[in-house]
Biopython code that builds the backbone (N, CA, C, O; Angstrom):
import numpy as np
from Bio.PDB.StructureBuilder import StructureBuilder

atoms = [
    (1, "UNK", "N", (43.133, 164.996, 60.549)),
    (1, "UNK", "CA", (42.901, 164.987, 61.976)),
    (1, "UNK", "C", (42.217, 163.705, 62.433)),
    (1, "UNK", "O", (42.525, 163.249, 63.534)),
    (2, "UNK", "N", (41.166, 162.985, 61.554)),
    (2, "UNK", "CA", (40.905, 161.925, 61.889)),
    (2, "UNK", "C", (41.484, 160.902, 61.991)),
    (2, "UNK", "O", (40.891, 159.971, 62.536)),
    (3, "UNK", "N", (42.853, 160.712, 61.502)),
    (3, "UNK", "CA", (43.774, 159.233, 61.678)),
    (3, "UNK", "C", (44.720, 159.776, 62.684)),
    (3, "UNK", "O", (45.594, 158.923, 62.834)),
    (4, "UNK", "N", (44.961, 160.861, 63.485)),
    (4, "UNK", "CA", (45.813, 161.365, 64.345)),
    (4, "UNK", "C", (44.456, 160.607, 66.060)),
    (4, "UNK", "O", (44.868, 159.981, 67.037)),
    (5, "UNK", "N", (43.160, 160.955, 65.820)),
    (5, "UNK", "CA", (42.492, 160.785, 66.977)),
    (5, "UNK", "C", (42.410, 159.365, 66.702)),
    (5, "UNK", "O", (42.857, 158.733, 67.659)),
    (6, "UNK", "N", (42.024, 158.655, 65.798)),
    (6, "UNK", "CA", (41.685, 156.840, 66.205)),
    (6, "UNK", "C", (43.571, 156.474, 66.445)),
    (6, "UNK", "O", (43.922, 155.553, 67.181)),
    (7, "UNK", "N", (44.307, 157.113, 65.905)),
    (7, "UNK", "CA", (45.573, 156.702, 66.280)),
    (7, "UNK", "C", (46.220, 156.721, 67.948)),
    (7, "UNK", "O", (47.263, 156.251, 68.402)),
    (8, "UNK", "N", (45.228, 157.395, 68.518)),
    (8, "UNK", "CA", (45.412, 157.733, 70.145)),
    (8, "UNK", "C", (44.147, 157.072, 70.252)),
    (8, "UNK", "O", (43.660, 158.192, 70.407)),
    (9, "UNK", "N", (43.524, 156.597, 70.292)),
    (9, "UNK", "CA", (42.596, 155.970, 70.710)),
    (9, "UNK", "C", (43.085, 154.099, 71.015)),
    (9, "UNK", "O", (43.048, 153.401, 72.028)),
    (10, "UNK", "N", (43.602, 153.773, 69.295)),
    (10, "UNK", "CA", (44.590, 152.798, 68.853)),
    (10, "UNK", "C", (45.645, 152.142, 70.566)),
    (10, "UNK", "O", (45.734, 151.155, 71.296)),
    (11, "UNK", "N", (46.261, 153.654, 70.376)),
    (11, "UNK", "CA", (47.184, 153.164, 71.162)),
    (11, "UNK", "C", (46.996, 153.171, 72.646)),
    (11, "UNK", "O", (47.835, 152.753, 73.444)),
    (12, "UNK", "N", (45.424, 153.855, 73.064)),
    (12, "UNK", "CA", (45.186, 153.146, 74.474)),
    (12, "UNK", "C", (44.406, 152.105, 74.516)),
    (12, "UNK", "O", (44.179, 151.560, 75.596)),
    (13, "UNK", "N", (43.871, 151.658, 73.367)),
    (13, "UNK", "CA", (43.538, 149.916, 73.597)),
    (13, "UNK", "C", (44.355, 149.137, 73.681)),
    (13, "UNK", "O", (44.006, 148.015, 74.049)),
    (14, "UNK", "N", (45.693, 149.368, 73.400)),
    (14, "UNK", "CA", (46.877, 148.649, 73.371)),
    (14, "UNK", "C", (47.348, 148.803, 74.500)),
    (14, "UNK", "O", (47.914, 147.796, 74.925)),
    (15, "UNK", "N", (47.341, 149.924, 75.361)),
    (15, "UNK", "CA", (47.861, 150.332, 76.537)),
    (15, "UNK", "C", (46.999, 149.414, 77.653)),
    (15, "UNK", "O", (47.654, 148.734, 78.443)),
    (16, "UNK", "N", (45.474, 149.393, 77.720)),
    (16, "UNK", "CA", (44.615, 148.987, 78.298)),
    (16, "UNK", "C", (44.979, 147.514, 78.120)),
    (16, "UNK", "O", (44.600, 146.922, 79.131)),
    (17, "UNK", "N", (45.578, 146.645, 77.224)),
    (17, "UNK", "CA", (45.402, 145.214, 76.715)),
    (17, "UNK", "C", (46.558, 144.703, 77.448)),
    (17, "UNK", "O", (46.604, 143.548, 77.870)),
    (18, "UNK", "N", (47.610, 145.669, 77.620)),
    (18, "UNK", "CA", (48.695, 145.411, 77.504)),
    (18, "UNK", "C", (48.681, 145.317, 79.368)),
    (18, "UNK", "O", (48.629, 144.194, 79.867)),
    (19, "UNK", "N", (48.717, 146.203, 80.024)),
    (19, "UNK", "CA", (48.240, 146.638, 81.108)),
    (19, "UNK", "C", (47.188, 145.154, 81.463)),
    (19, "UNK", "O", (47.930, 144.451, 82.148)),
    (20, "UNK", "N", (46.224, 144.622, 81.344)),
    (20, "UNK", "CA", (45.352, 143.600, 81.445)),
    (20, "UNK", "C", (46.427, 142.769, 81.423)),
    (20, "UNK", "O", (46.865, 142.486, 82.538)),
    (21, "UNK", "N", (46.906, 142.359, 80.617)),
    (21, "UNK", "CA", (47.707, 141.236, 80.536)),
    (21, "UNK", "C", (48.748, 140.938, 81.410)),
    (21, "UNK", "O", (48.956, 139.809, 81.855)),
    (22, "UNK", "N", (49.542, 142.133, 81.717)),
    (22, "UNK", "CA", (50.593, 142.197, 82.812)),
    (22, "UNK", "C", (49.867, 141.607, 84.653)),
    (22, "UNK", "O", (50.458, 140.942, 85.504)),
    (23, "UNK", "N", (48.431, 142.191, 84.698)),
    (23, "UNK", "CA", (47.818, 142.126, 85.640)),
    (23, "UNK", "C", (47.307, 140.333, 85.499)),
    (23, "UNK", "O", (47.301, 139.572, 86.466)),
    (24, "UNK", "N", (47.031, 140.056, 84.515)),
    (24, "UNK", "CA", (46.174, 138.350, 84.327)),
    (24, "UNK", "C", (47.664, 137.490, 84.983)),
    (24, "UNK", "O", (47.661, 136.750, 85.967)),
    (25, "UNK", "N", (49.112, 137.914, 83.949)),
    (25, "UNK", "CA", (50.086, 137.443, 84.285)),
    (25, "UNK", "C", (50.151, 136.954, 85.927)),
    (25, "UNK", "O", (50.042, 135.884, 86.527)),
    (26, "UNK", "N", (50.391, 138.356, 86.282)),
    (26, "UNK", "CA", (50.804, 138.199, 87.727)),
    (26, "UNK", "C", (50.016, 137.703, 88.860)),
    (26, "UNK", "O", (50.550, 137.435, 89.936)),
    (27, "UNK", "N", (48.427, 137.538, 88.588)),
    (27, "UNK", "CA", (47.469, 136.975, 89.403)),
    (27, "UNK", "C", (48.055, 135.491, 88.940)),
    (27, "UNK", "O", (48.423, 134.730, 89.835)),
    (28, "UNK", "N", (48.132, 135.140, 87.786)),
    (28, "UNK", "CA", (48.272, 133.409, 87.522)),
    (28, "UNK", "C", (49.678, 132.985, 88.224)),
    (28, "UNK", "O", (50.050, 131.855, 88.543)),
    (29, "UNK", "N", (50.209, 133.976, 88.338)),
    (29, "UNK", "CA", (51.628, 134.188, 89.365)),
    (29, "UNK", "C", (51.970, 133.211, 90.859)),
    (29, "UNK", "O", (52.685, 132.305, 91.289)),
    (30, "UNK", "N", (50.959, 134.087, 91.208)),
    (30, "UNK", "CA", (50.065, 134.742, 92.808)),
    (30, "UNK", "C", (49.400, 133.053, 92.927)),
    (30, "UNK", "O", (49.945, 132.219, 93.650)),
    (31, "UNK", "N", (48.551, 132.840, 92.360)),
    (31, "UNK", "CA", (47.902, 131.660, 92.449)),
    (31, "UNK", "C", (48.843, 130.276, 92.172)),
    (31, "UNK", "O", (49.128, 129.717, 93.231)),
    (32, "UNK", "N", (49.099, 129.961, 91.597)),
    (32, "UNK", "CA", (50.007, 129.366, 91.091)),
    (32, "UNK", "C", (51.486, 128.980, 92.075)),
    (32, "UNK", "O", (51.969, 127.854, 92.195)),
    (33, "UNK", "N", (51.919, 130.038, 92.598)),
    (33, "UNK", "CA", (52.951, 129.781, 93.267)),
    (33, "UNK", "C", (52.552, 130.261, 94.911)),
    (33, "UNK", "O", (53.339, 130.874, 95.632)),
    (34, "UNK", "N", (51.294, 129.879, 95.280)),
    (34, "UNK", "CA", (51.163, 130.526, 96.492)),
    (34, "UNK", "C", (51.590, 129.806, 97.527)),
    (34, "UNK", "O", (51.466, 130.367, 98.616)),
    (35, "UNK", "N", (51.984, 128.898, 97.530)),
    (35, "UNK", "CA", (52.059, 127.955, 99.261)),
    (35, "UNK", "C", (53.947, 128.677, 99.285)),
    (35, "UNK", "O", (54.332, 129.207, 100.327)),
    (36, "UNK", "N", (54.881, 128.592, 98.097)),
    (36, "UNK", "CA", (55.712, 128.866, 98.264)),
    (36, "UNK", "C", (56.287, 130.447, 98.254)),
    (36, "UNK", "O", (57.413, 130.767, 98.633)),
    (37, "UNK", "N", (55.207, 131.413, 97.708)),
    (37, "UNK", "CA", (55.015, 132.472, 98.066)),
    (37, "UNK", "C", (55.188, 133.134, 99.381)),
    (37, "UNK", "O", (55.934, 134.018, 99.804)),
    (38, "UNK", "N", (54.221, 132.387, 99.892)),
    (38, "UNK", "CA", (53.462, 132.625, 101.747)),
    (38, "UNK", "C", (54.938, 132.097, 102.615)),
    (38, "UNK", "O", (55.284, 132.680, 103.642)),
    (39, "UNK", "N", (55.688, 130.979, 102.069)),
    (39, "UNK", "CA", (56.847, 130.754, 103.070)),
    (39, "UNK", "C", (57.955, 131.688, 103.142)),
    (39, "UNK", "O", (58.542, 132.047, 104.163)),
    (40, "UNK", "N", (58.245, 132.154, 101.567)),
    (40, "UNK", "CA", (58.797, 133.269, 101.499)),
    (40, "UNK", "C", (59.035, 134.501, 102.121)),
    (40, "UNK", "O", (60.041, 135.135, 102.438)),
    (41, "UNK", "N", (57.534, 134.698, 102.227)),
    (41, "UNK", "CA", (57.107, 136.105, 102.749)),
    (41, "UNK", "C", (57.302, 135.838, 104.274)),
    (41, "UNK", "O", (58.029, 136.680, 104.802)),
    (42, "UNK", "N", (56.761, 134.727, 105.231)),
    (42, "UNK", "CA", (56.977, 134.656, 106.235)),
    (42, "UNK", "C", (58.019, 134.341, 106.882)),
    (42, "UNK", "O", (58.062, 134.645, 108.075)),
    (43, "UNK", "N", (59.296, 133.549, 106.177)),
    (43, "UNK", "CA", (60.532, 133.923, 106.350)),
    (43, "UNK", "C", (60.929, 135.129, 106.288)),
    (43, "UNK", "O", (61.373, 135.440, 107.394)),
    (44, "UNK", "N", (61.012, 136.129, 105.424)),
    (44, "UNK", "CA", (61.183, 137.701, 105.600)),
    (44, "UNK", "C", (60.493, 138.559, 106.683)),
    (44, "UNK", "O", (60.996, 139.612, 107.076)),
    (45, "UNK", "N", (59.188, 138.017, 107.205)),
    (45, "UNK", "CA", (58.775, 139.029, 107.937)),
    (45, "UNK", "C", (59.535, 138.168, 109.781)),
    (45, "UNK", "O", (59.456, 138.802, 110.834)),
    (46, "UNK", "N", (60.197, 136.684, 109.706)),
    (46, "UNK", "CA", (60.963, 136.503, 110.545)),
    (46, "UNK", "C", (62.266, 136.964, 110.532)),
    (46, "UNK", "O", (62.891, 137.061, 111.588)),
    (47, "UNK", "N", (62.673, 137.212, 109.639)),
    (47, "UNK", "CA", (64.102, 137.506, 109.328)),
    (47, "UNK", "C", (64.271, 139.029, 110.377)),
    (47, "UNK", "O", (63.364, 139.823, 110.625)),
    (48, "UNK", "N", (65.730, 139.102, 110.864)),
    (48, "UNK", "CA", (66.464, 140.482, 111.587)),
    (48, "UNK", "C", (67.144, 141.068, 110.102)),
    (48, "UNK", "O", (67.912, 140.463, 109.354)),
    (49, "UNK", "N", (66.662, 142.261, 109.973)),
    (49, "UNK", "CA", (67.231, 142.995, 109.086)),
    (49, "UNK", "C", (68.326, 143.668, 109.102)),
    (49, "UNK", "O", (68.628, 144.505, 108.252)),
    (50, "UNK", "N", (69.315, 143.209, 110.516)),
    (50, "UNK", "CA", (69.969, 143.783, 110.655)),
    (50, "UNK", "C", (71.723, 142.689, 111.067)),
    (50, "UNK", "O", (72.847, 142.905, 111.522)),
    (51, "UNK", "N", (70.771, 141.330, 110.436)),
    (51, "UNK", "CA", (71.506, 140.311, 110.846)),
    (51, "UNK", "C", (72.769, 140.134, 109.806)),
    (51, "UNK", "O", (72.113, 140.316, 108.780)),
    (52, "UNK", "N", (73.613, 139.993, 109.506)),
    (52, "UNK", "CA", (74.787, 140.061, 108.357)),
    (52, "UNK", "C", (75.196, 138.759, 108.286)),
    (52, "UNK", "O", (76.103, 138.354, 109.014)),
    (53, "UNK", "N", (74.402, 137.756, 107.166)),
    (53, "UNK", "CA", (74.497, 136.506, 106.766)),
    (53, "UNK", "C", (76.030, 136.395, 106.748)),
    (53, "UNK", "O", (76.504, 135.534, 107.490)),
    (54, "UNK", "N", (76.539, 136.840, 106.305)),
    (54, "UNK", "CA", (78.394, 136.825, 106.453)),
    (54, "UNK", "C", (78.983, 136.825, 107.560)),
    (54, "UNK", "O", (80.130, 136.383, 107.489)),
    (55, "UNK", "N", (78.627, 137.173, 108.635)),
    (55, "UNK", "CA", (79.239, 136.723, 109.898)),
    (55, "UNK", "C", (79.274, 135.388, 109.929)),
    (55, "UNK", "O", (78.535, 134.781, 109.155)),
    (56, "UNK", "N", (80.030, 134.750, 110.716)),
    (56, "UNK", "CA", (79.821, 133.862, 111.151)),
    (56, "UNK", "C", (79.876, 133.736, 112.437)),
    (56, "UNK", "O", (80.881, 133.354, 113.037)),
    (57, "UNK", "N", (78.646, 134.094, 113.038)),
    (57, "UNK", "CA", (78.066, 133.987, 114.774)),
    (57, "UNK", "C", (78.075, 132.626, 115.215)),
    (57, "UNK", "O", (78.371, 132.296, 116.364)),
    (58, "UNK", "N", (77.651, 131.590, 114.018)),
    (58, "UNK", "CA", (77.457, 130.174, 115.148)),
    (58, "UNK", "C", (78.893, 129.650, 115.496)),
    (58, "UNK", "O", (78.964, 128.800, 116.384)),
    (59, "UNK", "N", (80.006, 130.059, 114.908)),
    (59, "UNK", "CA", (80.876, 129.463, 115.627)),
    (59, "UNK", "C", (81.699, 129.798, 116.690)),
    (59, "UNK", "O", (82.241, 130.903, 116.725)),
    (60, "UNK", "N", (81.869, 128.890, 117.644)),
    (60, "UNK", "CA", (81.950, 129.439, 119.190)),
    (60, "UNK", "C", (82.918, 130.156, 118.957)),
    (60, "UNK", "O", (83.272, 129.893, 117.808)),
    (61, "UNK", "N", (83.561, 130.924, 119.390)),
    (61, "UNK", "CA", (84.989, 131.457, 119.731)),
    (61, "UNK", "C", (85.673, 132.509, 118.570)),
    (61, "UNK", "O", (86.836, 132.911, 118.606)),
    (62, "UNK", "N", (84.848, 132.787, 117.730)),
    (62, "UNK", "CA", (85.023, 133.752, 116.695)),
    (62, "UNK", "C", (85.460, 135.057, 117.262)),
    (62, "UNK", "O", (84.940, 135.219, 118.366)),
    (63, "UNK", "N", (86.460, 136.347, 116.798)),
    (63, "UNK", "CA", (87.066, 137.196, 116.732)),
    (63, "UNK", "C", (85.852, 138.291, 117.843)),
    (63, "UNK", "O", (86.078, 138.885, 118.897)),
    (64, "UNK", "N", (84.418, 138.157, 116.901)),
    (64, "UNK", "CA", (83.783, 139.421, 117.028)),
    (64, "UNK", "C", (83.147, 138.984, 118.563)),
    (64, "UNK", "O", (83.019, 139.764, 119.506)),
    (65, "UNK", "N", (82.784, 137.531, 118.561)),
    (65, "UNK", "CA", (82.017, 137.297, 120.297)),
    (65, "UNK", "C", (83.599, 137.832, 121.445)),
    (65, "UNK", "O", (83.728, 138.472, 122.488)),
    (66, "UNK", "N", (84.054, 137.484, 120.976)),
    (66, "UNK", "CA", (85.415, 137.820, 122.072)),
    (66, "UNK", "C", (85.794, 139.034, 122.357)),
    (66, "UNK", "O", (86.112, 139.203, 123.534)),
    (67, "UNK", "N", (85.882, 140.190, 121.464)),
    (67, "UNK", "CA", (86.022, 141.706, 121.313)),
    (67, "UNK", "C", (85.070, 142.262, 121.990)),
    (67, "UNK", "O", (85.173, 143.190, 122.793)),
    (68, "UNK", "N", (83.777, 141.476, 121.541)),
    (68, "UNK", "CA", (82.196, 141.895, 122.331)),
    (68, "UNK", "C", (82.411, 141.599, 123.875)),
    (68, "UNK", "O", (81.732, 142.316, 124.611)),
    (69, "UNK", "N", (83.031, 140.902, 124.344)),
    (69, "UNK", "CA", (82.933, 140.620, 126.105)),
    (69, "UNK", "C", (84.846, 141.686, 126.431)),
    (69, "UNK", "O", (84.968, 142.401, 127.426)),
    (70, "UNK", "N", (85.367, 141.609, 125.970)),
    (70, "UNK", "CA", (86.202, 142.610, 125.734)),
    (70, "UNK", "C", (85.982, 143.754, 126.317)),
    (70, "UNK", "O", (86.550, 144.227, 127.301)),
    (71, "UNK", "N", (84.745, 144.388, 125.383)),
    (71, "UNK", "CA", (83.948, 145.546, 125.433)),
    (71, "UNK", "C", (83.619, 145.496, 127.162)),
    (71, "UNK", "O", (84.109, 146.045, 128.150)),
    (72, "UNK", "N", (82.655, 144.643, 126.945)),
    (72, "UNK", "CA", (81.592, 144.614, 128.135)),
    (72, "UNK", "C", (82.944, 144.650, 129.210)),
    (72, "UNK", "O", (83.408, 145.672, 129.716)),
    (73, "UNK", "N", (83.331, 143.550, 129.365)),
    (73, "UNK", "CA", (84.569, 144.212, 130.920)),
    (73, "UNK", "C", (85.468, 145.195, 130.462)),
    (73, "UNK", "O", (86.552, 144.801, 130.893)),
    (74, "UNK", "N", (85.610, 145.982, 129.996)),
    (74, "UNK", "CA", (85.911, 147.558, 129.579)),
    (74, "UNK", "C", (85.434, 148.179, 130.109)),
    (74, "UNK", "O", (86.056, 148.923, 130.867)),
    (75, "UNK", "N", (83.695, 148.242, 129.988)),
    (75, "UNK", "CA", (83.060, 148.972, 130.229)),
    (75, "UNK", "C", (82.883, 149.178, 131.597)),
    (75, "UNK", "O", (82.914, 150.185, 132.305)),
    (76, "UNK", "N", (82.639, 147.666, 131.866)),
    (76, "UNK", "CA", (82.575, 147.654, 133.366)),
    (76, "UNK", "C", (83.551, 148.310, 134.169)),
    (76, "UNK", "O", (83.225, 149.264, 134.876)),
    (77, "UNK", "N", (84.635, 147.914, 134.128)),
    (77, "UNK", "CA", (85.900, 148.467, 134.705)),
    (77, "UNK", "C", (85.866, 149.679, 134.760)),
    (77, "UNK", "O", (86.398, 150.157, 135.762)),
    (78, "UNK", "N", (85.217, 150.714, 133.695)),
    (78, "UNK", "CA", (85.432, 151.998, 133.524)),
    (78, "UNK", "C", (84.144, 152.731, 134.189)),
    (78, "UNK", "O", (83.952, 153.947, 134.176)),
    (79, "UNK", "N", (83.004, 151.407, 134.979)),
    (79, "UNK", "CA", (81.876, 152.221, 135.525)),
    (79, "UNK", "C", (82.682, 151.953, 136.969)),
    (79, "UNK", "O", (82.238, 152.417, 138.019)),
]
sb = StructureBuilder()
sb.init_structure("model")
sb.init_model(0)
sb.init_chain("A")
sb.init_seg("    ")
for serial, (resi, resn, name, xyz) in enumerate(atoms, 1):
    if name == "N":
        sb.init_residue(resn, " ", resi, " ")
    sb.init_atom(name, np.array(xyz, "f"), 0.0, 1.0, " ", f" {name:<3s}", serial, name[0])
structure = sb.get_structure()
């Protein structure tokens, strides 16, 4: 019974070390890459989540802007 309890003991110093280390990692992370971190993040919190990089909106005269005013005097017509 005694090499069953230091054997769990064993393996949460390893857990605890291991755990530490993952955490030291990711702070030297954090520090380390922070100016390009922070642009990251503040590009995402500018970003529309609902924007579909695959469109292609900037070019004038595309399929979907034209269907869209389409719509709109449709609509109108039908108020």
């Amino acid at each position: 019974m005694g090499s069953s309890s230091s054997a769990k003991v064993n393996s949460l110093k390893s857990a605890i070390v291991v755990f530490g280390a993952l955490a030291f990692g990711w702070l030297t992370i954090e520090i380390a890459c922070k100016p390009f971190l922070e642009k990251a993040r503040e590009a995402m919190d500018k970003s529309d989540p609902t924007h579909d990089p695959d469109d292609n909106d900037d070019v004038v005269g595309t399929t979907s802007k034209s269907s869209f005013s389409d719509e709109v005097t449709t609509a109108t017509k039908l108020q």
